[in-house]
BASEDO-461369 format. One line per field, with one value per residue (C-alpha): residue number from 1; residue in three letters; x, y, z. Coordinates in nm, 3 decimals, always signed. Example, Ala and Ser with C-alpha at 12.3 -4.5 7.8 and 13.67 -1.06 7.14 Angstrom:
2
num	[1:2]
residu	[Ala:Ser]
px	[+1.230:+1.367]
py	[-0.450:-0.106]
pz	[+0.780:+0.714]
//
This chain:
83
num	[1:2:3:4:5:6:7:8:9:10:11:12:13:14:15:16:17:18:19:20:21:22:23:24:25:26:27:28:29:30:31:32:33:34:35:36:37:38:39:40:41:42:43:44:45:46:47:48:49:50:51:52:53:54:55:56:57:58:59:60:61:62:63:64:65:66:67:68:69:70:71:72:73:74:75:76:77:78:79:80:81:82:83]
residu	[Unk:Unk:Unk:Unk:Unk:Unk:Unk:Unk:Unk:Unk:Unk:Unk:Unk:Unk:Unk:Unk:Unk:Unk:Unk:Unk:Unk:Unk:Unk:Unk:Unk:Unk:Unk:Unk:Unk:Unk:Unk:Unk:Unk:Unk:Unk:Unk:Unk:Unk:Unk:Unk:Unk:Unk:Unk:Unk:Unk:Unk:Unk:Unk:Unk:Unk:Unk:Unk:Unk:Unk:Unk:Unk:Unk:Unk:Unk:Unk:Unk:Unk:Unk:Unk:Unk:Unk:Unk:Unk:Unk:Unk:Unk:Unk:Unk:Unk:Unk:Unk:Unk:Unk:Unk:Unk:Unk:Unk:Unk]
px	[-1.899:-1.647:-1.307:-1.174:-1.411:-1.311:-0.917:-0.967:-1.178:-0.866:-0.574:-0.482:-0.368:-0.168:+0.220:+0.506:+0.799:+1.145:+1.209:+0.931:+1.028:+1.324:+1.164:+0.961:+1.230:+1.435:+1.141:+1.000:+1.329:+1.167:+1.462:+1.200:+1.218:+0.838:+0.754:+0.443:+0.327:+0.420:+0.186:-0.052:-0.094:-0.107:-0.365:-0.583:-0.536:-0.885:-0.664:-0.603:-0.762:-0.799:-0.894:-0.937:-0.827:-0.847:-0.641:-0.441:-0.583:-0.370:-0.372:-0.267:-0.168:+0.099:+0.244:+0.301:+0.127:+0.095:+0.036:-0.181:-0.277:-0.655:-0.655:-0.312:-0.331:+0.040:+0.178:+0.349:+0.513:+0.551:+0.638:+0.650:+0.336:+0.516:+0.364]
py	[-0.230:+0.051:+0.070:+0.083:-0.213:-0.431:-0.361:-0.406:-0.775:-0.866:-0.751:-1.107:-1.119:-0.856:-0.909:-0.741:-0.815:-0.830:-0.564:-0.396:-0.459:-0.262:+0.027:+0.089:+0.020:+0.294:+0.554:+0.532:+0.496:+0.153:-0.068:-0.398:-0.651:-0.750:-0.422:-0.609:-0.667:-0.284:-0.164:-0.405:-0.257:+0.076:+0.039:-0.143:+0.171:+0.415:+0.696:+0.524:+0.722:+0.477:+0.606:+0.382:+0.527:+0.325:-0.012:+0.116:+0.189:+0.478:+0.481:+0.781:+0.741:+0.904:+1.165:+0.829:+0.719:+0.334:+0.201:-0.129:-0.315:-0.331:-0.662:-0.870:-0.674:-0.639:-0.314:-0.176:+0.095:+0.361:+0.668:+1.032:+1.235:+1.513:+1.862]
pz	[-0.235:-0.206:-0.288:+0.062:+0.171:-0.132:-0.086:+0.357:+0.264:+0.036:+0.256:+0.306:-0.063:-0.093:-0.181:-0.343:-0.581:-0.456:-0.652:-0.492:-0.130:-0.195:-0.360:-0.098:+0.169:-0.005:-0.098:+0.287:+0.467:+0.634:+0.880:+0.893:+0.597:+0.616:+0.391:+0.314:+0.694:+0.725:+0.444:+0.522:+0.862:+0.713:+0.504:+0.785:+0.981:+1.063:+0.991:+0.601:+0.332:+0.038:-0.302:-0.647:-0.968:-1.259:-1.207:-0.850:-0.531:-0.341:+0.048:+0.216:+0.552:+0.767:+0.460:+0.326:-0.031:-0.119:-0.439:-0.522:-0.814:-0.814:-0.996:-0.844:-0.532:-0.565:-0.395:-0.633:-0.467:-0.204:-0.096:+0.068:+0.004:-0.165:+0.035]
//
């Protein structure tokens, strides 16, 4: 299994901290409180590339870079792809 497959099958756990919603709201400029429905429909997108390194997965999708937790499948953060 692949990372991308293992992260898609799992999408239903991921979840954030508070702390974390609010991180990402600020980093990404997002106006929607469910930041986790946002990434989660992100990283379900065709146009997603998803990449494992070490303990995070990274998704890269719309100059946009989202961070997960391979292991809680927490995001952990988010932000601008930096060009």
């Amino acid at each position: 299994m692949n990372a991308d497959d293992e992260l898609l099958k799992n999408l239903d756990k991921l979840h954030t901290t508070e702390l974390g919603v609010e991180r990402i709201k600020r980093n990404l400029f997002l106006d929607t409180d469910d930041v986790v429905g946002w990434c989660k429909a992100k990283i379900d997108s065709v146009k997603a590339v998803i990449t494992r390194s070490g303990k995070n997965w990274y998704v890269n999708i719309d100059n946009c870079i989202i961070t997960v937790n391979a292991y809680s499948y927490t995001i952990i953060t988010a932000h601008r792809e930096k060009k």
